[in-house]
DSSP file (Angstrom, degrees, kcal/mol; ACC not computed):
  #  RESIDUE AA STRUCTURE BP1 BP2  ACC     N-H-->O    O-->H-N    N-H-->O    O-->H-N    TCO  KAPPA ALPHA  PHI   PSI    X-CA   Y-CA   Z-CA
    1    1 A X              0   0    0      0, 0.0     2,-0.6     0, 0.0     5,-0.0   0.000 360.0 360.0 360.0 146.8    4.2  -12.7  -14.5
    2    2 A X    >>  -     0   0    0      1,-0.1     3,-2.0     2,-0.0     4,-0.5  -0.682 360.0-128.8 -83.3 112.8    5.3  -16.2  -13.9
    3    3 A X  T 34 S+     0   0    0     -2,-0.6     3,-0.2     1,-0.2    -1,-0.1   0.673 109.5  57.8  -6.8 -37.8    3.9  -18.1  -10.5
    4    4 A X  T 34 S+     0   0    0      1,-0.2    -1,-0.2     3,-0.0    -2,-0.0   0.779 100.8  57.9 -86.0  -5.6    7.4  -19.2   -9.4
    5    5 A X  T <4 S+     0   0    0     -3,-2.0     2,-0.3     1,-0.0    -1,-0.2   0.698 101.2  80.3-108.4 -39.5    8.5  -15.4   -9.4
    6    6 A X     <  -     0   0    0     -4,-0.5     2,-0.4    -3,-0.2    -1,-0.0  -0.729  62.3-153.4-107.8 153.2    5.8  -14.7   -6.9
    7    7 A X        -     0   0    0     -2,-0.3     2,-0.6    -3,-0.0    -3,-0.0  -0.819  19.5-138.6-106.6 133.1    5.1  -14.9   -3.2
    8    8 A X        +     0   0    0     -2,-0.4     2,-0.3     2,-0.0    -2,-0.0  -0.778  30.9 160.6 -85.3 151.1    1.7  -15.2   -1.8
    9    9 A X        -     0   0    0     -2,-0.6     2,-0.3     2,-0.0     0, 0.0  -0.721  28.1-148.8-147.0 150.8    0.5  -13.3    1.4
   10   10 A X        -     0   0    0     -2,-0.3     2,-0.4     2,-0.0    -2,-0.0  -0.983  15.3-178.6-132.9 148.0   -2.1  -12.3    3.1
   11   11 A X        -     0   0    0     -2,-0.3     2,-0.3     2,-0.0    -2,-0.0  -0.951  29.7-125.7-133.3 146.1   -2.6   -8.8    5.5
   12   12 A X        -     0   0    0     -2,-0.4     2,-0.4     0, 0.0    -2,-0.0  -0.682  34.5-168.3 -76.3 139.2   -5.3   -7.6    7.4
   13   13 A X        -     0   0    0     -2,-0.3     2,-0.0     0, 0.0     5,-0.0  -0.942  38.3 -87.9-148.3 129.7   -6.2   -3.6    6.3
   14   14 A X     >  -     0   0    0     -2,-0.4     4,-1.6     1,-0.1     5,-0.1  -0.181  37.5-132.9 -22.5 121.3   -8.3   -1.2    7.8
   15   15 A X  H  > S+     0   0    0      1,-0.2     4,-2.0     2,-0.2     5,-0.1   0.923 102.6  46.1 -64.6 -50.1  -11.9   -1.8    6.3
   16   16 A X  H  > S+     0   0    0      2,-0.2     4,-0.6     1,-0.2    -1,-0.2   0.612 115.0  47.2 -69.4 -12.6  -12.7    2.0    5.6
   17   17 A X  H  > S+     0   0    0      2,-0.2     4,-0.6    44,-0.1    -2,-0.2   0.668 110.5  58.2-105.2  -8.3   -9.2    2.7    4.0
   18   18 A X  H  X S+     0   0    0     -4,-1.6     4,-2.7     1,-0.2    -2,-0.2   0.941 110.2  37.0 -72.3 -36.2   -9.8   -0.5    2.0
   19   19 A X  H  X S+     0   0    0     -4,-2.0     4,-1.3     1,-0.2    -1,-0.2   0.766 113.3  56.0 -82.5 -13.0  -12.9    0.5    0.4
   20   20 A X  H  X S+     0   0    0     -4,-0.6     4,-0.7     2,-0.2    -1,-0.2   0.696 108.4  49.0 -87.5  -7.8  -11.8    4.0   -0.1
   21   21 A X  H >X S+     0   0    0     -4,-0.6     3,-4.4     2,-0.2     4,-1.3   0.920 106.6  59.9 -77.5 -63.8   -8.5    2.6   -2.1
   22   22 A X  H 3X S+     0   0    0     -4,-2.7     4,-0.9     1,-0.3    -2,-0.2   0.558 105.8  46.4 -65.4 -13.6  -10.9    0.5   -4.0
   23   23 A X  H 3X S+     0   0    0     -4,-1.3     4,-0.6     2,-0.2    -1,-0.3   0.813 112.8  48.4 -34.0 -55.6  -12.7    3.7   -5.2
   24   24 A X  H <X S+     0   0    0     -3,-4.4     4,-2.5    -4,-0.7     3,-0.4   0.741 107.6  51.9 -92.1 -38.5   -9.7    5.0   -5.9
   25   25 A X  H  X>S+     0   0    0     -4,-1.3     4,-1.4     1,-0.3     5,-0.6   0.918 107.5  57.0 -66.7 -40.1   -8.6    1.8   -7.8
   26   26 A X  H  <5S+     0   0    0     -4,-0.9    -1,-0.3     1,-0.3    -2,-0.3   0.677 111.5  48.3 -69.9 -32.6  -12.0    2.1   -9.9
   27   27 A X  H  <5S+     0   0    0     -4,-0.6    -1,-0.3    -3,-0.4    -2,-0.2   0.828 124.6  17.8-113.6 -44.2  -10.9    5.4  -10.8
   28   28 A X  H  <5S-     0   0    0     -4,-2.5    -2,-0.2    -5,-0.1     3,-0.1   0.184  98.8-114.3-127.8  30.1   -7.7    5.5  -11.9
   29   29 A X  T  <5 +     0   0    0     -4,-1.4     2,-0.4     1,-0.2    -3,-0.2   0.782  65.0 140.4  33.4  44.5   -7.0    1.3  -12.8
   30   30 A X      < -     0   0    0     -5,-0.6     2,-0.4    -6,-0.3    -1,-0.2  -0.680  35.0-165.8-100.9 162.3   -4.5    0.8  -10.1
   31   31 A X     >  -     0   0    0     -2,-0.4     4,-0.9     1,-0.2    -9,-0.0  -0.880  29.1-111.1-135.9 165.7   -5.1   -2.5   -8.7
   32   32 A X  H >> S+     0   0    0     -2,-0.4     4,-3.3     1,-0.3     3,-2.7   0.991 117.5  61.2 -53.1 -36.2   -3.3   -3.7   -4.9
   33   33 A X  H >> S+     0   0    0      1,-0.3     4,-2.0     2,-0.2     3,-0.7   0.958 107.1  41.3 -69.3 -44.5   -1.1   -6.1   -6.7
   34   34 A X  H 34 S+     0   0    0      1,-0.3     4,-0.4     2,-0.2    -1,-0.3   0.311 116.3  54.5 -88.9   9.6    0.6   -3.2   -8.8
   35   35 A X  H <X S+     0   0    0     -3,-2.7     4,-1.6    -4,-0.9    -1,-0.3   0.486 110.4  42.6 -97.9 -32.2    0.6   -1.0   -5.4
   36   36 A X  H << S+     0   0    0     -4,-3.3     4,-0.5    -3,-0.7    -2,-0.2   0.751 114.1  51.6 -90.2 -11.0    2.3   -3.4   -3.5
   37   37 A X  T  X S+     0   0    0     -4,-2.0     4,-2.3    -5,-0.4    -3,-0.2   0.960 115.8  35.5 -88.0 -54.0    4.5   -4.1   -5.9
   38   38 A X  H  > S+     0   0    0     -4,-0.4     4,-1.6    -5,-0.2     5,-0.3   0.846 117.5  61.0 -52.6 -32.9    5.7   -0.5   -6.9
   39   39 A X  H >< S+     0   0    0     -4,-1.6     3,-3.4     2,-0.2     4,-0.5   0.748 107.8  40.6 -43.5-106.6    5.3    0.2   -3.0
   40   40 A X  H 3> S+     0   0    0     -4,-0.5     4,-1.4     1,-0.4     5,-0.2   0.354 107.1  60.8  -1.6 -49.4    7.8   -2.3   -2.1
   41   41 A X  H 3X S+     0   0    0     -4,-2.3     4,-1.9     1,-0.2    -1,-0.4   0.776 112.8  40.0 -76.6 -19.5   10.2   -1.5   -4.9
   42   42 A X  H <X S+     0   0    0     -3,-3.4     4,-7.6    -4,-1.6     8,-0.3   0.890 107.4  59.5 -79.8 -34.3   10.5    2.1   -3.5
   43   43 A X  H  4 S+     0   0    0     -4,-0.5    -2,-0.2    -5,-0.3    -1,-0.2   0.723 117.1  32.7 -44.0 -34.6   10.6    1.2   -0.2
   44   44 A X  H  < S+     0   0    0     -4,-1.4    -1,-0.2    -5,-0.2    -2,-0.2   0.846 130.4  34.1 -88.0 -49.4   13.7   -0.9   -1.1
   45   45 A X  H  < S+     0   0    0     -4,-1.9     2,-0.5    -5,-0.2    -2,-0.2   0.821 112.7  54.0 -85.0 -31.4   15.1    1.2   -3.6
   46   46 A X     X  -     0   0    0     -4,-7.6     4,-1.4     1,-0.2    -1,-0.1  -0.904  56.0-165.8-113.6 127.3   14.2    5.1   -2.5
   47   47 A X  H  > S+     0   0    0     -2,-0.5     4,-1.1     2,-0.2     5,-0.3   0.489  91.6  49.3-102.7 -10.6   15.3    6.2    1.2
   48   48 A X  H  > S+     0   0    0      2,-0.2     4,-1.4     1,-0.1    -1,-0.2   0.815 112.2  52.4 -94.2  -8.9   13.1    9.6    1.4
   49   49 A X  H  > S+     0   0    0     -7,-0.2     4,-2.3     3,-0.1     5,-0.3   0.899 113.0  46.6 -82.3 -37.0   10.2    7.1    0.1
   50   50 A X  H >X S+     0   0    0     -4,-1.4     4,-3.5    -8,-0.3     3,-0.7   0.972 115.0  40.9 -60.3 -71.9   11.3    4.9    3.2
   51   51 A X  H 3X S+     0   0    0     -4,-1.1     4,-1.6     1,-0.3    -1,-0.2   0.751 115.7  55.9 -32.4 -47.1   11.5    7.6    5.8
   52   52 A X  H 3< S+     0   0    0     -4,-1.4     3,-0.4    -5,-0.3    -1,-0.3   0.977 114.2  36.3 -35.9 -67.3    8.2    9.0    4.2
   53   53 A X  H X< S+     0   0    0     -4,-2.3     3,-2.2    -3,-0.7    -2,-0.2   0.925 122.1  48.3 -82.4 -36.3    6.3    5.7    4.7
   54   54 A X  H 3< S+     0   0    0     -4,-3.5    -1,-0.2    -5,-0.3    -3,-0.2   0.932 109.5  49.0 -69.2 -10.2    8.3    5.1    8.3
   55   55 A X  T 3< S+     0   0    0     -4,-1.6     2,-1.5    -3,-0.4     3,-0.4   0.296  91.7  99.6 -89.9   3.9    7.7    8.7    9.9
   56   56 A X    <   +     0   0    0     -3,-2.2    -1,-0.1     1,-0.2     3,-0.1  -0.610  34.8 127.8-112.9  88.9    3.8    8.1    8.7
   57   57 A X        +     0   0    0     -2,-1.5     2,-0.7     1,-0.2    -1,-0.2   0.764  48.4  77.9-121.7 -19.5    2.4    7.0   12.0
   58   58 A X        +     0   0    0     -3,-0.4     7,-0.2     5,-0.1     8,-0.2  -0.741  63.1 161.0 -87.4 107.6   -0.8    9.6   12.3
   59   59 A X     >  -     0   0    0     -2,-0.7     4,-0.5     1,-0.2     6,-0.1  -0.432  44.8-130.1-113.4 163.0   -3.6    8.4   10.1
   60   60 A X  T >4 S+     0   0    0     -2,-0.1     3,-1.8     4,-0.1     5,-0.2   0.941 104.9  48.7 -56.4 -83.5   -7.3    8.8    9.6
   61   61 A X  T 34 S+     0   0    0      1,-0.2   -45,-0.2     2,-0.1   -44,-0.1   0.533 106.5  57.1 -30.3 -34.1   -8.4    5.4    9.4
   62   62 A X  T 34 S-     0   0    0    -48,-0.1    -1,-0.2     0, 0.0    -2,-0.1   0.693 103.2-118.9 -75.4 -39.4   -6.5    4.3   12.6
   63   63 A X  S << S+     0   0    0     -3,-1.8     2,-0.7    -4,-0.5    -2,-0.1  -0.025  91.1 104.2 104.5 -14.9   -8.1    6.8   15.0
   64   64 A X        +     0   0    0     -7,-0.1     2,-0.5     2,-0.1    -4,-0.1  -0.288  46.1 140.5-111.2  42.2   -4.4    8.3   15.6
   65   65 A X              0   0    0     -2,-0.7    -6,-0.1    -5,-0.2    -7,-0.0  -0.832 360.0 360.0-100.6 137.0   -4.5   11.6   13.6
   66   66 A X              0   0    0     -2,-0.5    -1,-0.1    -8,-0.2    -2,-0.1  -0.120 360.0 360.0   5.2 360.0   -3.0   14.7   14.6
């Protein structure tokens, strides 16, 4: 993909759900950039994938689970 086409960013993540993605990545050769990118595009595009990801406020990783 062409540099002019992309923005760069940077986010702070939870440390234990970052290494447990990057397991995850190891395993099945997803990598962040192609997670945020497919995220994003549902996010815009899919409104029960939006509701999904906004209604998803009790986590492991956070301390806040159910």
């Amino acid at each position: 993909m062409n540099n002019n086409t992309q923005q760069l960013t940077s986010v702070k993540v939870n440390t234990q759900l970052f290494d447990d993605f990057k397991v995850m990545c190891v395993r099945t050769k997803l990598s962040l950039q192609k997670l945020t990118d497919r995220a994003m595009y549902l996010y815009v595009t899919d409104e029960a994938f939006r509701q999904q990801i906004n209604n998803t406020l009790n986590t492991y990783y956070t301390g806040s689970q159910a």
